[in-house]
N, C-alpha and C positions, 0 to 999 in steps of 0.2 A: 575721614581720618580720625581714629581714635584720639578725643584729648587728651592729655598729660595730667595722672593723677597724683596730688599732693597731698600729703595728711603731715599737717602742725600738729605737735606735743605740746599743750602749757595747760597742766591741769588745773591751776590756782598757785596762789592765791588773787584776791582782787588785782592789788599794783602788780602782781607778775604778767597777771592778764593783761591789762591794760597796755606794761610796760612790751607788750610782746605785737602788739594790732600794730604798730609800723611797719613792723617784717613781714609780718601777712600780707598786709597791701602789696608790700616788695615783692614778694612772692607771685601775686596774682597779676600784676602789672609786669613783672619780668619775662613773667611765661602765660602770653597772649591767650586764652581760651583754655586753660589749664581750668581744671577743677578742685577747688581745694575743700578739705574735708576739716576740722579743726576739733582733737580730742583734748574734754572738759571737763572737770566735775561738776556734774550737774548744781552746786553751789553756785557756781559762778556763769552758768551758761548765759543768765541775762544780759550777761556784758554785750554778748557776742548777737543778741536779735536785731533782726533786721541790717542785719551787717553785709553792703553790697558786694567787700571781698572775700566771704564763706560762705560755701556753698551748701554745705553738710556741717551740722555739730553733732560731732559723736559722741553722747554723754560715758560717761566712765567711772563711777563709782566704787575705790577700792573696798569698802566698807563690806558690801555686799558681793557674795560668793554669787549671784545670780547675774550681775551687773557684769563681774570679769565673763563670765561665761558666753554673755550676749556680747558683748565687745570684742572679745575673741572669734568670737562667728562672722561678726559683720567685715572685722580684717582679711579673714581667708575667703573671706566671699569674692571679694572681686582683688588681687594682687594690687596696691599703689603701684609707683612709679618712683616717686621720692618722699622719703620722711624726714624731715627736721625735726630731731628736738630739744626743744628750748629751752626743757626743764635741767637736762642734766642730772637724772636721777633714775637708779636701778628701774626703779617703776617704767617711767617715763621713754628709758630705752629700749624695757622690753618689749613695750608698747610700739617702739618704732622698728624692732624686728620682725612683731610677728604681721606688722603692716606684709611682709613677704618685699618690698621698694628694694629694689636691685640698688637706689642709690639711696645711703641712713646717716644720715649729716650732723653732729654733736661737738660742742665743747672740746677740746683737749684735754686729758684727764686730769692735767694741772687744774684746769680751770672748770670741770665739771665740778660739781655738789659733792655729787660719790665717785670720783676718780673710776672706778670698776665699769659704771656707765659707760664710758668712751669704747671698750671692749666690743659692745653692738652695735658701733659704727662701722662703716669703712669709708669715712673721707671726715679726719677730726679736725677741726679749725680752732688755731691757734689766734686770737683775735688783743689787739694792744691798744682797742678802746678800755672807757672805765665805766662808764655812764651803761647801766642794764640794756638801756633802749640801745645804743648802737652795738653794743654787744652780740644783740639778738639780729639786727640788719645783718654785722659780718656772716652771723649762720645764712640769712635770706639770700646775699651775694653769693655766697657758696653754691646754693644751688640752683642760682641762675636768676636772683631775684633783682629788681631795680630797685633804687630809692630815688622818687621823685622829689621826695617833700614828706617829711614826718608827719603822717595824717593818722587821728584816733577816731574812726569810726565809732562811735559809743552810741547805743538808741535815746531815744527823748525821755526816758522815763514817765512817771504818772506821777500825779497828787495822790499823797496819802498822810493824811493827817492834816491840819491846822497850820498856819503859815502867819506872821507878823504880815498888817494891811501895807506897812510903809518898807521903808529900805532895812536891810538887814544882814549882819555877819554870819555864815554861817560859820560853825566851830561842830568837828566831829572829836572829842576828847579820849576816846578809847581805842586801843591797839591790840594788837597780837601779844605784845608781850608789854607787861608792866613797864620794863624798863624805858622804853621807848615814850611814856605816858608823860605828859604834863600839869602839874598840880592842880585838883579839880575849882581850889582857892584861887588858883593864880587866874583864872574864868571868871568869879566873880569881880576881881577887880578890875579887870577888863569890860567887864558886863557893864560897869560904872560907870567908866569914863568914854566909853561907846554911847552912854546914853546920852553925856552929856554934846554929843557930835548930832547926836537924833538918829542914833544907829541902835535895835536892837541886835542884841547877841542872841544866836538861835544855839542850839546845844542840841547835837541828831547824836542816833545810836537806836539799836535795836528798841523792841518793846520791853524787851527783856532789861535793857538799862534802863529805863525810865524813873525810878526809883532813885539808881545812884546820880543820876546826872539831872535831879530837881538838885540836889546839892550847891547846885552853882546858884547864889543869889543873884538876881536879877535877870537871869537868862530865860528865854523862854525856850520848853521843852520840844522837840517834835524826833517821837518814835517812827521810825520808817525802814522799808525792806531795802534792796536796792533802788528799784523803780523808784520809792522817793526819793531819798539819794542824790538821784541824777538829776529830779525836776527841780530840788529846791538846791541843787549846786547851781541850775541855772539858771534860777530867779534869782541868788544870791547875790549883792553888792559886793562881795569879796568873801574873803575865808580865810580862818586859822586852823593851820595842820599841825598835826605831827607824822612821822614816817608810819601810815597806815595808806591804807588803800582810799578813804574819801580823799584824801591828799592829791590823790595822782591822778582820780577822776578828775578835781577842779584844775590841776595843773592841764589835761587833757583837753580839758574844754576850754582852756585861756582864761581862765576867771586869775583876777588878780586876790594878793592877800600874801601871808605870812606863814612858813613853815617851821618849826623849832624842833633842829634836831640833838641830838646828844649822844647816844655810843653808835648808835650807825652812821657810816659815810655818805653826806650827801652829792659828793661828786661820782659814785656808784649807785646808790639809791632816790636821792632827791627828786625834789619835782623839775619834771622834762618842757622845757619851751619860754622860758625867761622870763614870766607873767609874774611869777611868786618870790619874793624874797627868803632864802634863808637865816635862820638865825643858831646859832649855834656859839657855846663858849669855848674859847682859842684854846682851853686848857682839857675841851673831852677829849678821853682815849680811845678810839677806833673797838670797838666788840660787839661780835654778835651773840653773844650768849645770851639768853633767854632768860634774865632775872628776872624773880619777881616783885621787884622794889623799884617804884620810880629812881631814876637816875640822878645822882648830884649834879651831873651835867646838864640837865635837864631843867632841875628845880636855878643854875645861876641863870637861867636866861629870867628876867625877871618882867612881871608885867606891861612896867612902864617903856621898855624896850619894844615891846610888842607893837604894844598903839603907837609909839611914835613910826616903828617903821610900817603898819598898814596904814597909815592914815598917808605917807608917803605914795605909798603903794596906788592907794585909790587916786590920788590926786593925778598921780603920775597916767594912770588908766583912766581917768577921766577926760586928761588932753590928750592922748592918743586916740581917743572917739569921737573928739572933735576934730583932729586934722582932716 
């Protein structure tokens, strides 16, 4: 009996990935010996190694006119069966047409990216969660998926780089968009009174920041790809975020600690699975637009806020590993 073939849409970014391997599971667990396919941009495909529910990662690279062309070939090669996609974006939909899936499952135009997207559907799901991750389940329900249990498949990573010998905070300080950033100053005071706990503050980012993010006094540096990323989220005694993608990995992996958000929503974007505290001042205003200036709402959460509520945070994860 032939299986039932699936191809997921969620090209990037990092937390879109991440926020999307629930519904995948759904997917794979709903429809018994299905085979699911999962189209990536190869930026982000590490998320998805050694992943037991993807079967296939079909890299996808808009960038290059050689990459659509291979992608395109590999679609018409064997017809799907069903496409979800999760991105909700021109791209993303055309991607699940020319899949050939007699069943192409997306967003609502209300609630797609690019409205126009829902067009290469035919079965649009109107969904009245808020939270991305169940968002994305309603699409998996759609077309036939279970939710057992919010599980985030993510691989082990590697060491890369240099690591503090003792206990230590991880903090990833850089984002997609300035605004969303938290004062590189407001790390160093933190960095202080973390030490005074016997906790250092680690400060990750590309190799490419390693420069800006010596900035933070007293932190110690560690440049790494993703594969570190992942390993030293999970050596990490806890973590401070902000709404970027290291954030949702540690929320993923259950690592406890502190996220501070300011013009995005964290009941839409936040971290998923109750481990992490947000912090956010009662006076931001809701926006995504892509300033390039740290946010005022951003700069009121102020440092000593911070430590008091990870140090909460830890204590509180500390008795939960002894029960």
């Amino acid at each position: 009996m032939k299986s039932t073939r699936i191809l997921a849409v969620r090209l990037g970014a990092m937390g879109d990935v991440i926020h999307t391997l629930p519904a995948v599971v759904a997917l794979k667990r709903g429809l018994p010996g299905a085979r699911v396919t999962w189209a990536v941009d190869p930026k982000w495909a590490v998320l998805l190694e050694d992943n037991p529910f993807v079967d296939e990662v079909l890299l996808f690279n808009r960038r290059r006119w050689s990459s659509i062309r291979e992608t395109w070939r590999k679609l018409r090669r064997e017809p799907f069966d069903i496409a979800v996609d999760f991105q909700g974006l021109i791209k993303s939909s055309a991607i699940a047409f020319a899949s050939g899936a007699a069943r192409r499952i997306g967003f609502a135009s209300n609630e797609a990216r690019e409205p126009l997207a829902s067009r290469l559907y035919n079965l649009r799901v109107a969904t009245v969660e808020i939270h991305v991750v169940d968002r994305n389940l309603d699409l998996a329900r759609a077309a036939g998926g279970h939710d057992a249990g919010h599980e985030f498949p993510l691989p082990s990573g590697r060491p890369e780089g240099e690591l503090p010998a003792g206990r230590f905070i991880l903090a990833c300080p850089l984002a997609g968009w300035a605004s969303k950033q938290w004062p590189l100053e407001y790390y160093s005071e933190v960095a202080g009174a973390l030490a005074a706990d016997g906790l250092t503050l680690v400060v990750n980012g590309p190799p490419s920041a390693s420069v800006q993010l010596s900035q933070v006094r007293g932190a110690f540096v560690h440049a790494s790809g993703i594969e570190g990323l992942l390993d030293a989220t999970r050596r990490a005694s806890g973590v401070i975020g902000v709404d970027s993608g290291p954030l949702h990995i540690a929320a993923a992996l259950g690592r406890p600690g502190v996220a501070i958000f300011g013009p995005t929503d964290p009941a839409r974007n936040g971290p998923y699975g109750g481990t992490i505290t947000v912090l956010r001042d009662p006076a931001a205003t809701t926006t995504y637009k892509r300033d390039g200036e740290i946010s005022p709402a951003m700069r009121a959460v102020l440092p000593a806020a911070v430590v008091a509520a990870l140090r909460i945070c830890l204590e509180l994860h500390a008795e939960r590993m002894h029960l």
